[in-house]
N, C-alpha and C positions, 0 to 999 in steps of 0.2 A: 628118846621118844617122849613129848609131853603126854604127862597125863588128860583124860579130858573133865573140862571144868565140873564142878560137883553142882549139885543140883540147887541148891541156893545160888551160888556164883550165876547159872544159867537163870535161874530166874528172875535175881540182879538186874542181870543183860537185857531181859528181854524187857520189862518193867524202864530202863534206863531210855531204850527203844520207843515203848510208847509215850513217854515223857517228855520227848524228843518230838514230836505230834501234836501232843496237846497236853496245858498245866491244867485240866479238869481233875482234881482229886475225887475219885467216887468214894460214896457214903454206901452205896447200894454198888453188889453185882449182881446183874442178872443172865439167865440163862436159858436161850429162847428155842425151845425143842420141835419135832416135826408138826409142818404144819403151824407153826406160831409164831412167824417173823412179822406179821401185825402190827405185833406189840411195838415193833420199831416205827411204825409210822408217828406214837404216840411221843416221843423222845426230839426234844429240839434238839440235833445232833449237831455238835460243833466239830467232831472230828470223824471221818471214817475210816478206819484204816483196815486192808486185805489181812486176811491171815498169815499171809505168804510173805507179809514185808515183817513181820516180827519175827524175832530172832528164836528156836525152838519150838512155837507154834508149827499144829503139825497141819494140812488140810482138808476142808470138809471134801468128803466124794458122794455125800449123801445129795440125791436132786431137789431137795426142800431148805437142803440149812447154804444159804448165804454165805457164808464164808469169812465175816467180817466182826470186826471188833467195832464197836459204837460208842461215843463218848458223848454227854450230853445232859439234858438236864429232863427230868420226869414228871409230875407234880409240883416243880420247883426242884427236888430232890436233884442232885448231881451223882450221877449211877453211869455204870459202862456196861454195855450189853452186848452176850456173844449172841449174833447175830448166825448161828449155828455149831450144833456141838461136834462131839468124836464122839466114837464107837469102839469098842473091842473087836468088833466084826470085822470094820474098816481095816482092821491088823496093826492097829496100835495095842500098844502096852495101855495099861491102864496109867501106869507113871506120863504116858505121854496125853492120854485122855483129858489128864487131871490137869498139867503142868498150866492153860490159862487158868483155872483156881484160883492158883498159890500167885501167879501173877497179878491176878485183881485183889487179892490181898494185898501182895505188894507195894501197889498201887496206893491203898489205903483203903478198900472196901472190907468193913467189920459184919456186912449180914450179907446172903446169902438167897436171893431167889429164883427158887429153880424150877420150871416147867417141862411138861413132857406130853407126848400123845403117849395112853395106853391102852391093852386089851382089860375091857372087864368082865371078870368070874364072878361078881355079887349080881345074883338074878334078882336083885330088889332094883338095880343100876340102869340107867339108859345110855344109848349111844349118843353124846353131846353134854352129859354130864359133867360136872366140875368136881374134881376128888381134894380135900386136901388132904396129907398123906401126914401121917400120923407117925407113922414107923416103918421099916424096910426089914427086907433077908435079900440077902446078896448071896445069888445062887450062880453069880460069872466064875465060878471057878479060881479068881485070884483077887488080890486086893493090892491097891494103889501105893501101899505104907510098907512093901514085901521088899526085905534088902536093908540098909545101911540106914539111919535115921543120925538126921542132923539135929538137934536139938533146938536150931534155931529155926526152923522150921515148924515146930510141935514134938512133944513126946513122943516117947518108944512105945508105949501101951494108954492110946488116948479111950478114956471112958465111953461108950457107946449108949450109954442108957436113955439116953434123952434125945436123939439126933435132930430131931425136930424141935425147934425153938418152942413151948409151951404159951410163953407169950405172946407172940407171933399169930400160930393159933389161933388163939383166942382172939386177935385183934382181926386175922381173916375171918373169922365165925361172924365177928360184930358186923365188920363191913358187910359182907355177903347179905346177911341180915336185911340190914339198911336199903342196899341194892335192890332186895330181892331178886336173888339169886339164888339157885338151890347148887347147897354146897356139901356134897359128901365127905364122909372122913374114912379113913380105913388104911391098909398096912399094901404097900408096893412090892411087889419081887422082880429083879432084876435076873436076867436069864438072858445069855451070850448071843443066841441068831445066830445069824439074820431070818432062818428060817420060822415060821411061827409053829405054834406048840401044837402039839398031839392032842385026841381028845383026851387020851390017859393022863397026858402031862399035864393039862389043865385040874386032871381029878387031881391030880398029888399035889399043883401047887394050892387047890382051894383047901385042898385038907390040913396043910401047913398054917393056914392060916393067916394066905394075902386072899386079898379083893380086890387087886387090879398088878399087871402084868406087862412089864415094858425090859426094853434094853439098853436103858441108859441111867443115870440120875444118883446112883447109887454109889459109883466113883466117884463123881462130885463130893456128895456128904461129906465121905470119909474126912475127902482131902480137907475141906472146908471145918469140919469139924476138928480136926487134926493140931487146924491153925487157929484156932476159939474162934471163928464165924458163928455169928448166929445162921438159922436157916429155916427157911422156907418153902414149902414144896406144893406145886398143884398139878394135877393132871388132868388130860382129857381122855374121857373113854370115848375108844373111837369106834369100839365094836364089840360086841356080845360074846362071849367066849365061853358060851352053856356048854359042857360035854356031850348032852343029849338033846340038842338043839345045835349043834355046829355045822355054821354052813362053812362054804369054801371062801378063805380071805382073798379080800378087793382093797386090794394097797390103793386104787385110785378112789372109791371110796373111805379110806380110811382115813386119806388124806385132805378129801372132799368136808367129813364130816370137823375135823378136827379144823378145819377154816371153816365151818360155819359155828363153831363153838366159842372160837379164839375172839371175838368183840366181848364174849361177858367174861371171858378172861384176861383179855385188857382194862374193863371197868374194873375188877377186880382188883386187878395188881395195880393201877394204875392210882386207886384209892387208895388202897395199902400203904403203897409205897407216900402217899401224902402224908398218912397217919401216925409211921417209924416215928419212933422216937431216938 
């Protein structure tokens, strides 16, 4: 009985796969979350490939993420963009959530930007807001790094203190700025779904100490982190989540809003990513 290939070897594979498509080396990955496949209109794309034709890619079943890996160039910048992500919900692992990641590292991509629609608990917030995210708690119950650690892939015990680029940051704060844009900052929590949260759950996680609420983004870091990516993270609130003001959630507005928000999120990253050093 062969064993089956180790998690480098498969990411090798699939990395050998998209190379095999197109010799675009990205400097930049990005990461295009509900409601923010826009951002792809902005990308001269020179390659598009299914998720379905790369080798361990697992695929999207969510009705907003595309499904596609995008090769191309940004700002000039040369970047590959997932054209929708995974979920824990979906019934993946988290190792499988992550596994494009480490293949856009592969790749040759050193930074890390990542998008997401989320619920917001800061009642200072509005719905269409721009968050960038500052820091995380990862409240999915597992992490992405759980099992066997190759070392060539990143450390057994990677430092977490910083997971957000600092730099970075500060260089979204300047553009925003520039732009005029109004740019929040605050801490993300990640929480499994697909259903949305309780009003109670809302009080516990505002007391913890996030200001905005989503179920995805947090696999990502890790893995990305894991690998010395830098990273970048913004979100969109797509809806109020007061415990004593909660109405009943409208996925089709939620979705609604987070495509009318997603243009000054494009300006944004689309600046950014001119800016990377």
């Amino acid at each position: 009985m062969t064993a089956a290939p180790q998690l480098h070897d498969r990411v090798a594979g699939a990395a050998e796969a998209v190379r095999s498509r197109t010799r675009l080396v990205p400097d930049i990955a990005i990461v295009l979350g509900t409601g923010l496949g826009g951002l792809a209109r902005q990308i001269e794309v020179e390659a598009e490939i299914p998720y379905g034709e790369i080798p361990g890619f697992p695929l999207s079943t969510v009705e907003t993420h595309a499904g596609k890996l995008l090769a191309g160039r940004l700002a000039g910048r040369p970047v590959m963009a997932m054209q929708g992500r995974f979920h824990r919900y979906e019934g993946y692992t988290l190792q499988q959530v992550t596994f494009p990641v480490r293949v856009l590292h592969a790749l040759g991509a050193r930074t890390l930007v990542v998008s997401n629609a989320c619920g917001g608990m800061n009642p200072l917030w509005e719905p269409g807001d721009l968050v960038l995210l500052s820091d995380h708690i990862n409240l999915l119950g597992d992490n992405p790094l759980i099992g066997p650690n190759d070392e060539r892939l990143g450390p057994r015990f990677p430092d977490m203190s910083a997971p957000y680029d600092s730099d970075l940051r500060a260089l979204a704060r300047a553009v925003a700025l520039e732009l005029e844009i109004v740019l929040r900052e605050g801490v993300y929590v990640a929480v499994p779904g697909p259903n949305l949260e309780t009003r109670a759950e809302y009080r516990m996680l505002r007391t913890l100490g996030a200001d905005v609420v989503g179920m995805s983004t947090v696999p990502e870091v890790i893995v990305a982190v894991h690998q010395g990516m830098r990273v970048v993270g913004i979100s969109i609130v797509t809806d109020q989540c007061l415990p004593d003001a909660l109405e009943p959630a409208d996925i089709g507005r939620i979705i609604a809003t987070a495509a009318r928000a997603e243009p000054q999120l494009t300006r944004l990253v689309t600046t950014l990513v001119e800016r990377l050093s």
